[in-house]
C-alpha positions in Angstrom: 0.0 0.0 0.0 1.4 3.3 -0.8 2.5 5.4 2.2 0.2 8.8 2.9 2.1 12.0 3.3 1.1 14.6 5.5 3.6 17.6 3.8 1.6 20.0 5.8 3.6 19.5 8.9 6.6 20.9 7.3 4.9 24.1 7.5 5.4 24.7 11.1 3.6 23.4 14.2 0.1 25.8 13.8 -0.8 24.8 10.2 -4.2 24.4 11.4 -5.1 27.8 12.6 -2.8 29.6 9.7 -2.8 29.5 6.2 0.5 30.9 5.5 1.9 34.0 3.6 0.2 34.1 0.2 3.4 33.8 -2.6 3.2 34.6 -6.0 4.9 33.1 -8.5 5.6 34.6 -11.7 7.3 32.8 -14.8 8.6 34.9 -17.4 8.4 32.0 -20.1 4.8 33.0 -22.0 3.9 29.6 -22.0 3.1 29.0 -18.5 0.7 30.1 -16.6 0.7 32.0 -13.3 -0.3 30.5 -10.4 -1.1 32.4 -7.2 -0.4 30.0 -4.0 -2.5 31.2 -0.9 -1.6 28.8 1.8 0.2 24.9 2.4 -2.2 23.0 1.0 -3.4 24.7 -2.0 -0.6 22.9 -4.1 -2.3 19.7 -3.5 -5.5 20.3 -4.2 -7.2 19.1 -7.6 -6.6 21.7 -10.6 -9.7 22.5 -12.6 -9.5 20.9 -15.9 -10.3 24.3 -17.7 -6.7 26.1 -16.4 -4.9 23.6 -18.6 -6.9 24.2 -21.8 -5.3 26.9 -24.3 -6.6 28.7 -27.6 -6.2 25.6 -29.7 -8.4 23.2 -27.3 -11.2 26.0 -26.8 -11.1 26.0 -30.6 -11.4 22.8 -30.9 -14.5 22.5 -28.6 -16.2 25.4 -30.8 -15.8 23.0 -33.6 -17.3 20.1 -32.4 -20.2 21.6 -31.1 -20.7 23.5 -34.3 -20.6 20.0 -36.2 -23.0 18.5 -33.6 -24.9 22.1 -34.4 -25.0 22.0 -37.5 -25.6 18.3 -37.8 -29.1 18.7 -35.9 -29.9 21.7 -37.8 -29.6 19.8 -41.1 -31.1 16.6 -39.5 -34.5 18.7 -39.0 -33.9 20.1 -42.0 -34.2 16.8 -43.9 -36.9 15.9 -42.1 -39.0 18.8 -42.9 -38.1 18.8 -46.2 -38.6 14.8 -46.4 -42.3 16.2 -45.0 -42.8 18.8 -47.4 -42.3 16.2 -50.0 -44.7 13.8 -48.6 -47.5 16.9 -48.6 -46.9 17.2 -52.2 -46.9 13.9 -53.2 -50.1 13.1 -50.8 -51.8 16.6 -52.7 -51.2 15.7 -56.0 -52.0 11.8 -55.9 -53.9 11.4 -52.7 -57.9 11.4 -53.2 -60.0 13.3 -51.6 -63.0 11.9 -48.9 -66.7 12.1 -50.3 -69.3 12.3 -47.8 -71.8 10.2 -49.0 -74.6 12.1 -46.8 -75.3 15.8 -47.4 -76.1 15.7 -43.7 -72.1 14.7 -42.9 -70.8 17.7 -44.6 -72.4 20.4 -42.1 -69.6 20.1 -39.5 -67.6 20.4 -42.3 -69.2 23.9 -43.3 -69.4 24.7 -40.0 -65.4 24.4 -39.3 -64.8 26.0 -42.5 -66.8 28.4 -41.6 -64.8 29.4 -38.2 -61.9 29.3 -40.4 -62.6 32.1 -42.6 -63.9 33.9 -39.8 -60.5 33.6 -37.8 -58.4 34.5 -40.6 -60.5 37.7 -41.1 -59.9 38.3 -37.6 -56.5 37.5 -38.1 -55.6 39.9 -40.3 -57.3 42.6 -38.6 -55.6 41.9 -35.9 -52.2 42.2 -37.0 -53.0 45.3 -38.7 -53.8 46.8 -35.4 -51.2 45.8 -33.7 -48.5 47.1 -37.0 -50.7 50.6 -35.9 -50.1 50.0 -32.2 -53.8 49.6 -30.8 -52.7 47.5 -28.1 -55.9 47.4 -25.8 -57.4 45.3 -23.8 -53.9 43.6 -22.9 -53.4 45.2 -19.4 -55.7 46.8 -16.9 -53.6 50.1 -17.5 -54.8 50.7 -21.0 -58.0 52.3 -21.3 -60.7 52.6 -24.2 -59.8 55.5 -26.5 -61.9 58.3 -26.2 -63.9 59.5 -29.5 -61.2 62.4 -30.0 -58.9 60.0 -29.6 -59.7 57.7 -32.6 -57.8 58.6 -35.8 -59.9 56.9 -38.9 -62.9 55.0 -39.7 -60.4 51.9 -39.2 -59.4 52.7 -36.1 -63.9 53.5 -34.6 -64.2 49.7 -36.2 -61.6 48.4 -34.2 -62.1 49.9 -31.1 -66.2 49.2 -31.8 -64.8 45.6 -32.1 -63.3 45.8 -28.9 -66.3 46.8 -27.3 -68.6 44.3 -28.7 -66.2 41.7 -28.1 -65.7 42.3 -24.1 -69.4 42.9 -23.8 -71.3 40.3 -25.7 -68.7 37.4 -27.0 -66.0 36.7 -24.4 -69.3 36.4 -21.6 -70.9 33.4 -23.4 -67.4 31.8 -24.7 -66.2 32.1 -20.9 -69.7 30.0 -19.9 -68.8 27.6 -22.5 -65.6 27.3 -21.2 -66.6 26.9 -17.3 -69.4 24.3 -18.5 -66.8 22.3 -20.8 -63.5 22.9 -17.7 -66.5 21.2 -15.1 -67.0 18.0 -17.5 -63.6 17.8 -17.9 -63.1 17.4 -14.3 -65.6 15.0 -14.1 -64.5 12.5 -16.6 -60.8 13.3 -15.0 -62.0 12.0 -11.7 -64.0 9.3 -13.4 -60.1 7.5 -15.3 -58.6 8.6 -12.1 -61.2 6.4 -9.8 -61.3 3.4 -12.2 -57.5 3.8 -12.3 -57.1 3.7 -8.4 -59.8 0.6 -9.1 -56.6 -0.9 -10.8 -54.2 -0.6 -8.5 -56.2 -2.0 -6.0 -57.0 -5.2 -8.0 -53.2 -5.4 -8.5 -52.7 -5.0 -5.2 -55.1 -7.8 -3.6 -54.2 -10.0 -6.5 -58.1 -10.2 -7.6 -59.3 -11.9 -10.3 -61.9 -14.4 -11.0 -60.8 -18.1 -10.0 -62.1 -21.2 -10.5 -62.4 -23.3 -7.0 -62.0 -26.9 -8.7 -61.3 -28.6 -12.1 -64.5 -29.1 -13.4 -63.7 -31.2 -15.6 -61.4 -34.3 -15.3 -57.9 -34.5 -18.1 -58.4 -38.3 -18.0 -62.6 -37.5 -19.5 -61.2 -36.3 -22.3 -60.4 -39.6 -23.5 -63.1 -41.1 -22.9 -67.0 -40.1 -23.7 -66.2 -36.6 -21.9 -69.9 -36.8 -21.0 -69.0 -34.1 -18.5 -68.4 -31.2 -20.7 -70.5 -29.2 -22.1 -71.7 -28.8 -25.2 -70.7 -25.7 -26.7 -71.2 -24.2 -30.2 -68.6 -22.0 -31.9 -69.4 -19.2 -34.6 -66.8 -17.2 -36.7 -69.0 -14.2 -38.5 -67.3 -12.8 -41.6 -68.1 -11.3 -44.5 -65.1 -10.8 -47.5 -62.8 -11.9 -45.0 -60.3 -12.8 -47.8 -56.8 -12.3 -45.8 -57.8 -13.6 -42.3 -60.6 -16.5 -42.9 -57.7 -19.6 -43.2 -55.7 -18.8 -39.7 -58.9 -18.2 -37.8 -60.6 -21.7 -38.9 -57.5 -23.3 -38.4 -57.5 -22.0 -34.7 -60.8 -22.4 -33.8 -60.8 -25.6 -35.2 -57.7 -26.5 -32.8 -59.2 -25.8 -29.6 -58.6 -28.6 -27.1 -62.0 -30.2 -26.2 -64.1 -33.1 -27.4 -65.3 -33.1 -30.6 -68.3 -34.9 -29.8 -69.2 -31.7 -27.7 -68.0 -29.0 -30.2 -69.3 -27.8 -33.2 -67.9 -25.0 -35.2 -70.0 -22.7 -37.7 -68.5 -21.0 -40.6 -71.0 -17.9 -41.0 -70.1 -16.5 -44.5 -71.8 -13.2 -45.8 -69.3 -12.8 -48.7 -70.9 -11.2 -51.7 -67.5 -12.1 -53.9 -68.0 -15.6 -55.0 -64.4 -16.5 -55.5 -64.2 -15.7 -51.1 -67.2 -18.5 -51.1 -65.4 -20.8 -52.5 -61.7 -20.8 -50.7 -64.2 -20.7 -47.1 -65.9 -23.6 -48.5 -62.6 -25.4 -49.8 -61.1 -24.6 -45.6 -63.3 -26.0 -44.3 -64.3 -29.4 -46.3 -60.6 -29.6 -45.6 -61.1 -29.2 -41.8 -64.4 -31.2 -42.1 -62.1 -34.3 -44.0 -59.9 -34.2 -40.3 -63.0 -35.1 -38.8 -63.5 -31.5 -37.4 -67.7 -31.0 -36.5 -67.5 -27.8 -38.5 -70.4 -26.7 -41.1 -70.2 -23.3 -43.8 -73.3 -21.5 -43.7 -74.1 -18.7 -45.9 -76.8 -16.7 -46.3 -78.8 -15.7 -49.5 -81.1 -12.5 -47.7 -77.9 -10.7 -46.4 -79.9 -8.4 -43.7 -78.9 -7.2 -40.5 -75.2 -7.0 -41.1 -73.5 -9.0 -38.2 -76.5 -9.1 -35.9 -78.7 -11.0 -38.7 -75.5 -13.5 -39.6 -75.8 -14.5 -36.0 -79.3 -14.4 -35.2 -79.7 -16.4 -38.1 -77.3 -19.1 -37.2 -78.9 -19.1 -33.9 -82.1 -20.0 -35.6 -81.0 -23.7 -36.4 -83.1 -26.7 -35.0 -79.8 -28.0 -33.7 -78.6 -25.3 -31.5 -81.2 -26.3 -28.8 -78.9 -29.1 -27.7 -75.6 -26.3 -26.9 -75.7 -24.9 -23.8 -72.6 -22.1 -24.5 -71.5 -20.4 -27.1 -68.3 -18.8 -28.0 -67.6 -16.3 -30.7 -64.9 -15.1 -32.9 -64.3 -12.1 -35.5 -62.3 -13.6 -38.7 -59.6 -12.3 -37.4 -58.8 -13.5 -33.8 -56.9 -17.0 -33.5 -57.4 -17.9 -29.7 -55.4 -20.5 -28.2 -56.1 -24.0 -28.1 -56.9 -24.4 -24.4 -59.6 -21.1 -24.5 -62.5 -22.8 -23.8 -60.6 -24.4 -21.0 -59.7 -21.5 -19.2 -63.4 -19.6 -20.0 -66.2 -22.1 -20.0 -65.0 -23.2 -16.4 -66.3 -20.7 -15.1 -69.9 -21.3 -15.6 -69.9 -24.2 -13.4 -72.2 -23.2 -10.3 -72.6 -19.9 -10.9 -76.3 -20.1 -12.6 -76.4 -16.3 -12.8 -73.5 -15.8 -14.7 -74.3 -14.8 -18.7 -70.8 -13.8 -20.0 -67.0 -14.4 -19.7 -65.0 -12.2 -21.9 -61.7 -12.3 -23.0 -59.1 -9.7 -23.4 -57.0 -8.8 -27.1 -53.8 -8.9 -27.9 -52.3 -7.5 -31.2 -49.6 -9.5 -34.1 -49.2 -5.9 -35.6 -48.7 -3.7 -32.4 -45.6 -2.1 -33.8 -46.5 -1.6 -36.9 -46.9 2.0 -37.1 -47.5 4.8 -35.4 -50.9 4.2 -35.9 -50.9 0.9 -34.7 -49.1 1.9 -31.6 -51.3 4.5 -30.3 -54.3 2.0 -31.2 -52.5 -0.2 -28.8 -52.4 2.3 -25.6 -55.8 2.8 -25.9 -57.1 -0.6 -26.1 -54.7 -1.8 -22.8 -56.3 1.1 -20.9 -59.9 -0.1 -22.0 -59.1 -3.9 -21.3 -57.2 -3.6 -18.4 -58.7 -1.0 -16.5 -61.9 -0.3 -18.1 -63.1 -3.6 -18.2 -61.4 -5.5 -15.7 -62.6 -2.8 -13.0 -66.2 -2.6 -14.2 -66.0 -6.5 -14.1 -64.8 -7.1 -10.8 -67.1 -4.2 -8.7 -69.8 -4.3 -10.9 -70.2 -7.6 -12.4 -71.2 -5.9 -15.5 -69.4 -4.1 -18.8 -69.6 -4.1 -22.5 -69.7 -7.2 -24.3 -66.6 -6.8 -27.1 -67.9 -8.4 -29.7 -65.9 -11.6 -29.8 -63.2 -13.4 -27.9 -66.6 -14.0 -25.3 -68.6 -17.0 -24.2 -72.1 -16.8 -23.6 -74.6 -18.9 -21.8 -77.1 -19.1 -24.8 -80.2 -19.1 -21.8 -78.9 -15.7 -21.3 -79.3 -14.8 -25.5 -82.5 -16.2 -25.3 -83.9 -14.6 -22.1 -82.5 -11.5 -22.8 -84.3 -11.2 -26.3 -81.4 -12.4 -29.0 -79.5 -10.8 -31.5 -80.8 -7.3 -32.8 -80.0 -5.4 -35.4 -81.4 -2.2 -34.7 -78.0 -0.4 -34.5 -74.1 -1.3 -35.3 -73.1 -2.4 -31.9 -75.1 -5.6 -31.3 -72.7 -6.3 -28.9 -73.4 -3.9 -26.5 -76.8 -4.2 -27.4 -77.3 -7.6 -26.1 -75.0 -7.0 -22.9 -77.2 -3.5 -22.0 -80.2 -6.2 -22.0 -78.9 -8.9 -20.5 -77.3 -6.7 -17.3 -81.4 -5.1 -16.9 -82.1 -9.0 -16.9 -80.2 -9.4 -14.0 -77.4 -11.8 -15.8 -73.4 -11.1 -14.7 -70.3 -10.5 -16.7 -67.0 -11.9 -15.7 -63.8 -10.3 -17.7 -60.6 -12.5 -17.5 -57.6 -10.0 -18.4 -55.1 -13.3 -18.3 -56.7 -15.0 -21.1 -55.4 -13.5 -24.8 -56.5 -13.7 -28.2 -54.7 -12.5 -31.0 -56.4 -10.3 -33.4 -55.6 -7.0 -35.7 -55.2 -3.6 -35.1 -56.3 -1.2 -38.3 -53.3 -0.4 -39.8 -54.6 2.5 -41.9 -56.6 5.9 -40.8 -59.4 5.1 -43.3 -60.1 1.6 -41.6 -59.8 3.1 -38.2 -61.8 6.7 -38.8 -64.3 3.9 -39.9 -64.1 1.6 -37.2 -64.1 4.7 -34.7 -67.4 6.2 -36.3 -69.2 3.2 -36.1 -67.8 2.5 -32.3 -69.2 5.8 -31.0 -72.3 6.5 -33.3 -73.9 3.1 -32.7 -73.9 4.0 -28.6 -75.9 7.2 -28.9 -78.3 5.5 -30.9 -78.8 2.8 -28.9 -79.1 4.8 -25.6 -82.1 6.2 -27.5 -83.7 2.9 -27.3 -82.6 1.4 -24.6 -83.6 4.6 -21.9 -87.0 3.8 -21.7 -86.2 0.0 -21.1 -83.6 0.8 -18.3 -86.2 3.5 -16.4 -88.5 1.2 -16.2 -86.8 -2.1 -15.5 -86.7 -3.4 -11.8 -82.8 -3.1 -11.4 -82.0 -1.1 -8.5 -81.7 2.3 -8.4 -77.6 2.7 -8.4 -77.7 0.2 -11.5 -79.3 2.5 -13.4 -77.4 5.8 -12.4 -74.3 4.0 -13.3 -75.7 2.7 -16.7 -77.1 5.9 -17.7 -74.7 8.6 -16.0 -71.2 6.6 -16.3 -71.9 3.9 -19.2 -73.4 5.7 -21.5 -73.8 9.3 -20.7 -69.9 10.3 -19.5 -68.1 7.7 -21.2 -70.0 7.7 -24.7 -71.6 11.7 -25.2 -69.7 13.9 -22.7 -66.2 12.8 -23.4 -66.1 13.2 -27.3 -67.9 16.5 -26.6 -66.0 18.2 -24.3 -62.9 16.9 -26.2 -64.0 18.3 -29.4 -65.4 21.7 -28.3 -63.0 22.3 -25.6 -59.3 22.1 -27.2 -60.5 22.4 -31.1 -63.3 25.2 -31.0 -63.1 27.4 -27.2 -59.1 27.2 -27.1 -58.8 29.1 -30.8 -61.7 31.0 -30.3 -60.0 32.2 -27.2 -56.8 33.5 -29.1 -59.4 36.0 -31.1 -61.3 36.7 -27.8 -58.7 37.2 -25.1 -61.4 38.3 -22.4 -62.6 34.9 -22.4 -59.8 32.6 -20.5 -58.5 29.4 -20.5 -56.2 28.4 -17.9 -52.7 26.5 -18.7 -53.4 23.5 -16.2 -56.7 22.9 -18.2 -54.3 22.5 -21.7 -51.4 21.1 -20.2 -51.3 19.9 -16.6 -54.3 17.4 -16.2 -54.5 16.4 -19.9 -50.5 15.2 -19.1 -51.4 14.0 -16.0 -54.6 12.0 -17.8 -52.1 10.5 -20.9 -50.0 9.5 -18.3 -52.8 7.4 -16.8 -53.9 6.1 -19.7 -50.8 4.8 -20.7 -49.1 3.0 -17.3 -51.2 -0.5 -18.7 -48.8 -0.1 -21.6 -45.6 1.0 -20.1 -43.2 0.7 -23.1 -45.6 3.5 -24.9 -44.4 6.2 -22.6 -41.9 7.7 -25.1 -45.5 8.4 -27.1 -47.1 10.5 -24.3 -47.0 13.6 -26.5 -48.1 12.1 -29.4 -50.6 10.2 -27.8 -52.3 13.1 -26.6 -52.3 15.4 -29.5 -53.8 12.3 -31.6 -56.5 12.1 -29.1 -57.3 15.3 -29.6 -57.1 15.1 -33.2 -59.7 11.6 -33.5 -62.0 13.9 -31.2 -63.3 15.5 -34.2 -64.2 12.1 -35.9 -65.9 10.9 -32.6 -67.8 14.1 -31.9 -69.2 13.8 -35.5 -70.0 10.2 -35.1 -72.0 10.9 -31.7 -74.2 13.4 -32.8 -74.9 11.0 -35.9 -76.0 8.6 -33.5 -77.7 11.0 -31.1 -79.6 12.6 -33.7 -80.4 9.6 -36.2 -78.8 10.9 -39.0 -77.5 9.2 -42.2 -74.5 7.8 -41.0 -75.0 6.4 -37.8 -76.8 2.9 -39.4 -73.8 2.6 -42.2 -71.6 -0.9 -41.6 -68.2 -1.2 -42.8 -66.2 -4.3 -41.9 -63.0 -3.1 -41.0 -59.9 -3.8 -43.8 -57.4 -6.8 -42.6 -54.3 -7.5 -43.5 -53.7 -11.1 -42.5 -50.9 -10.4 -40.3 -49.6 -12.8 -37.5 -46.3 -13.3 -35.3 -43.8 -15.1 -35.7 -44.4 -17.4 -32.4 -48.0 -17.5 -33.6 -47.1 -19.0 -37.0 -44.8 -21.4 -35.2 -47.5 -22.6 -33.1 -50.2 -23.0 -35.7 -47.5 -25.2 -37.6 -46.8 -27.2 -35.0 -50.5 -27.8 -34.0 -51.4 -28.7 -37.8 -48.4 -31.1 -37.9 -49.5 -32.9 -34.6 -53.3 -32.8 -36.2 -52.6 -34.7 -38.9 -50.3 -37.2 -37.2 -52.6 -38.0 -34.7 -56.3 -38.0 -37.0 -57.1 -40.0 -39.6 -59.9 -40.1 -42.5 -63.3 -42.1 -41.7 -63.1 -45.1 -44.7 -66.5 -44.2 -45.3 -66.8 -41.0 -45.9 -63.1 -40.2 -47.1 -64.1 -40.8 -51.2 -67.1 -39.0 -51.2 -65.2 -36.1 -48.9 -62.1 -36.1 -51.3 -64.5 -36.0 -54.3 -66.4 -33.1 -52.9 -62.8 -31.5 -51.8 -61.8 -31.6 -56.0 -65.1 -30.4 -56.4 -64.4 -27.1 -54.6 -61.4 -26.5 -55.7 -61.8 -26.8 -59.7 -65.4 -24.7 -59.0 -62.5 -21.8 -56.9 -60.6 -21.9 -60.1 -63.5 -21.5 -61.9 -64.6 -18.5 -60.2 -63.4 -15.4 -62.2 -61.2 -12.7 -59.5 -62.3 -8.9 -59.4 -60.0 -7.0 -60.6 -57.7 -5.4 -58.6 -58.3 -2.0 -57.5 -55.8 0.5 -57.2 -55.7 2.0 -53.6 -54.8 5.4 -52.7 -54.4 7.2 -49.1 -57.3 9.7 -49.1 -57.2 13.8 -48.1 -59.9 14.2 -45.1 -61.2 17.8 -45.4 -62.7 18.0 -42.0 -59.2 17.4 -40.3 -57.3 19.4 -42.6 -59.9 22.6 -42.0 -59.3 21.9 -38.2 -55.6 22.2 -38.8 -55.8 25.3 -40.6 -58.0 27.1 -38.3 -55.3 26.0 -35.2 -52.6 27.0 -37.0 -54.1 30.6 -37.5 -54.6 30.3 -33.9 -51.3 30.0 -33.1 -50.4 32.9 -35.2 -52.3 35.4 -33.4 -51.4 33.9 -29.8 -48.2 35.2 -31.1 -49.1 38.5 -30.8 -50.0 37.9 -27.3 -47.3 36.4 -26.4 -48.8 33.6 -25.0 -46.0 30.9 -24.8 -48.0 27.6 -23.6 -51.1 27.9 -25.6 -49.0 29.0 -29.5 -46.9 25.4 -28.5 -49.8 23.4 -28.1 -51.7 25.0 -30.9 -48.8 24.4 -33.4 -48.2 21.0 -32.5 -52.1 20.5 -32.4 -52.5 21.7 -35.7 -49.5 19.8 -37.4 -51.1 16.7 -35.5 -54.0 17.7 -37.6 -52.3 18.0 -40.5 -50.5 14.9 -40.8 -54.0 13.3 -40.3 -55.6 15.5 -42.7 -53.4 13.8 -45.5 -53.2 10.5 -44.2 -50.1 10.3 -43.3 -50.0 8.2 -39.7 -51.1 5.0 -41.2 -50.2 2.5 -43.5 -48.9 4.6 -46.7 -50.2 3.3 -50.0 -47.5 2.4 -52.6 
């Protein structure tokens, strides 16, 4: 070990109380520098780096962090002229949305309408303020008097002013306070179901099953103790998905005597007919129980498909049944984990299982689909499931007891969510819900803003309309009385109407109208704070998204407009809020999933063998199918193009003019989150978050 010095002591016995004679020490040779020495132990102390450095080293450091300056100045640059280019390419071959209902253009007018209006304003503004009539901006300034006013210009503005203060900024400041108070509310509402969260994490909650119900070993033999249970995959021109979700479904681990799987095909493209018919005579050769049905009245979109299907003699021997979109693949031991829970628990009408995503990542689209969809499954649901015993039925990935279809009136297809539909009747019936967020099934996400603007609309018209229906039902039903305040208030009321309108009218109408009308206010923690603070929330379920929390929120913002339309649609009955579109595939799955679904085929057709005698009359019908597929003459393919949405793009204008005259303000938060708002808008305006057409 080396030896430690104390060189101090050679300065004399009272080195503690004395710090010496300063020296100074001066060295002719220019090279050096001088060094001032106050007391005994300065010489050992550490020398700051900088002391050493001369001309050439500061130089040097000036030149590195001009490259790295310069480098990030002409990375942006790129970018933004990589963007440009994308605007012009998307202008000059990008087509432009129709509305097909002269009823969904008035929002349209109405935004282009607050447009013009603000860049009038706009202008007028800046020529007051080039002519320095700065009032109104400080309690110092004072009205002009009339000998005051020099030019007709000048009695317009200041009449402007007046009118303005007086009758404008009193009802745009109500506006605000009404729309501030419902945004509190549904704050407090995510924030509750949120703390719901934690505490189910906490306690380690969930819905168990006390016993195996069922026995491995009756699997083998009669299995006389399972239930029978019938399976039903709606689709309808499902060209890219239909094979991998017949091949699941037709995997799942349970007896086949008990099982039987139906194909419901509402294709109108006769070639689609006839590669679904060819699956599943294949699956049906592998001694599968499955069975194609199509229909030749194609009414009631998917509603009718299943009420139809529901509608056969032999359905009356199933006690459960489990649907599937054409694009989930669940796992072979779902119905394991799910039907399970039915056992001694009469009262129970649903178990519904949670989504997972093959094409998360992508896009960015695809991405911010996914933060939503984990707050919705594992808070939304999961919380309403556990305290309430009651939520909205997905669609698919669900088993239902069919005594609970049947006494809760069937499938209806008096709107586009028969889904919710039959849950809304079934919870005044008295039946429960259970959610299980451990079981998966892999499905799609929308890879393009066309599909999704789609699948939005018809997610948040077909709600309004159904409240319509369903209030008087729900009134007079004999739930009790906080069923029905959480039904109307929460379920439908706050989580379907208020949010898409405070959403809307809050941060795209009020916030730009107040950069025209500064008398009217709205505060910085009502842009900036709590809607952080509520992206923040919404994306802890999906903790690697947090690098998207900015994104996240101004795309929330910018879908508002889309789910604002679709809800007064639905609200009011207009054109729009009956139209069905099934939303674009693209046949995607992962890597693990492919592996699996090979590995489950090979092991299928090791392990099952042909029936002698059915197997030439099969095969024959099999050759059949396939020379009449052949047959069948393809549509020809047509060309797809990203579209121009003129709603979104007049929303980003109208922002962006915002932002120009909070400029003359000088009001910091509010022009940041306006220009970023409006580029958000932009970018969506030309279709440019999605999948990009080639």
């Amino acid at each position: 070990m080396t030896p430690s010095l104390d060189f101090s002591r050679w300065w004399g016995k009272d080195y503690n109380s004395s710090k010496g004679t300063p020296v100074v020490v001066t060295m002719e040779n220019p090279n050096y520098s001088l060094l001032e020495i106050n007391g005994p132990d300065e010489v050992f102390r550490p020398v700051d780096k900088d002391r050493g450095k001369n001309a050439k080293q500061f130089t040097w450091v000036l030149l590195l962090k001009a490259h790295k300056a310069v480098g990030c100045v002409s990375w942006l640059g790129n970018a933004l002229w990589d963007l440009l280019g994308a605007i012009k390419k998307r202008l000059v071959f990008g087509k432009m949305e129709n509305e097909k209902s002269g009823k969904g253009r008035i929002l349209y007018r109405v935004i282009m309408g607050f447009l013009v209006i603000a860049l009038a304003f706009l202008a007028f503004e800046v020529v007051a303020h080039l002519k320095g009539w700065h009032y109104f901006e400080n309690s110092s300034l004072h009205i002009p008097e009339t000998l005051e006013i020099r030019g007709w210009l000048h009695l317009v503005y200041v009449a402007w002013l007046e009118f303005r203060a007086d009758c404008i900024a009193p009802a745009i400041q109500a506006l605000t306070n009404f729309c501030i108070a419902l945004f509190l509310i549904q704050s407090a509402d995510r924030l509750l179901l949120c703390l719901g969260c934690f505490w189910i994490k906490f306690k380690k909650i969930k819905p168990r099953i006390e016993e195996v119900p069922y026995k491995p070993d009756d699997l083998e033999g009669s299995g006389c103790n399972y239930p029978k249970v019938l399976v039903q995959i709606p689709m309808c021109n499902e060209r890219e998905v239909y094979e991998q979700s017949i091949s699941a479904v037709c995997q799942l681990d349970w007896p086949k005597e008990h099982l039987l799987i139906q194909v419901l095909d509402d294709s109108d493209d006769e070639s689609i007919q006839w590669l679904i018919k060819a699956e599943v005579a294949q699956w049906s050769q592998k001694d599968v129980n499955i069975i194609y049905r199509h229909r030749l009245v194609r009414t009631g979109y998917k509603a009718g498909n299943l009420k139809s299907a529901m509608n056969c003699d032999y359905v009356k021997d199933y006690e459960f049944v489990a649907i599937f979109d054409a694009d989930f693949q669940p796992n072979s031991d779902f119905l394991k984990l799910t039907v399970p829970h039915f056992k001694d628990n009469p009262e129970l009408g649903l178990v519904q299982a949670r989504w997972a995503f093959v094409n998360k990542d992508e896009n960015l689209l695809t991405r911010l689909q996914n933060i939503n969809l984990c707050f919705h499954f594992e808070v939304e649901q999961q919380v309403n499931g556990i305290f309430l015993n009651f939520f909205g039925f997905n669609g698919t990935a669900g088993v239902w007891r069919i005594k609970a279809l049947e006494n809760s009136g069937g499938w209806l297809d008096r709107t586009t969510v028969e889904d919710m539909d039959i849950a809304v009747r079934a919870h005044i019936n008295g039946w429960k819900f259970i959610f299980l967020n451990d079981v998966k099934v892999l499905c799609e996400l929308p890879e393009s803003y066309e599909a999704y603007k789609k699948q939005q609309h018809r997610w948040h018209s077909g709600p309004m309309h159904l409240f319509r229906l369903c209030l008087p039902a729900i009134i007079s039903s004999k739930m009790m009385f906080w069923k029905k305040a959480n039904l109307i208030l929460l379920f439908f009321l706050l989580r379907k109407l208020i949010l898409p309108f405070y959403s809307f009218t809050l941060f795209c109408i009020i916030l730009p109208l107040t950069m025209f009308v500064p008398e009217a206010e709205l505060s910085m923690w009502v842009i900036c704070y709590v809607p952080v603070f509520m992206s923040f929330m919404n994306i802890i379920p999906s903790p690697r998204s947090f690098p998207l929390i900015v994104p996240y929120l101004l795309f929330e913002n910018t879908m508002s407009v889309t789910k604002f339309n679709a809800m007064v649609s639905g609200l009011f009955q207009l054109g729009s809020s009956y139209e069905w579109i099934v939303t674009k595939k693209a046949g995607r799955s992962s890597e693990s999933d492919l592996l699996a679904v090979e590995e489950r085929e090979t092991k299928a057709m090791n392990h099952q063998q042909l029936h002698r005698g059915t197997s030439d009359s099969g095969l024959s019908e099999l050759n059949k199918l396939k020379e009449q597929q052949e047959a069948a003459a393809p549509k020809p393919h047509v060309k797809k193009l990203n579209k121009i949405y003129k709603k979104e793009l007049a929303l980003a204008f109208l922002l962006l003019t915002a932002a120009a005259r909070s400029l003359l303000s000088a009001q910091g938060v509010h022009f940041y989150f306006l220009l970023f708002q409006g580029i958000s808008f932009l970018l969506v305006g030309l279709d440019l978050i999605g999948e990009q057409m080639s």
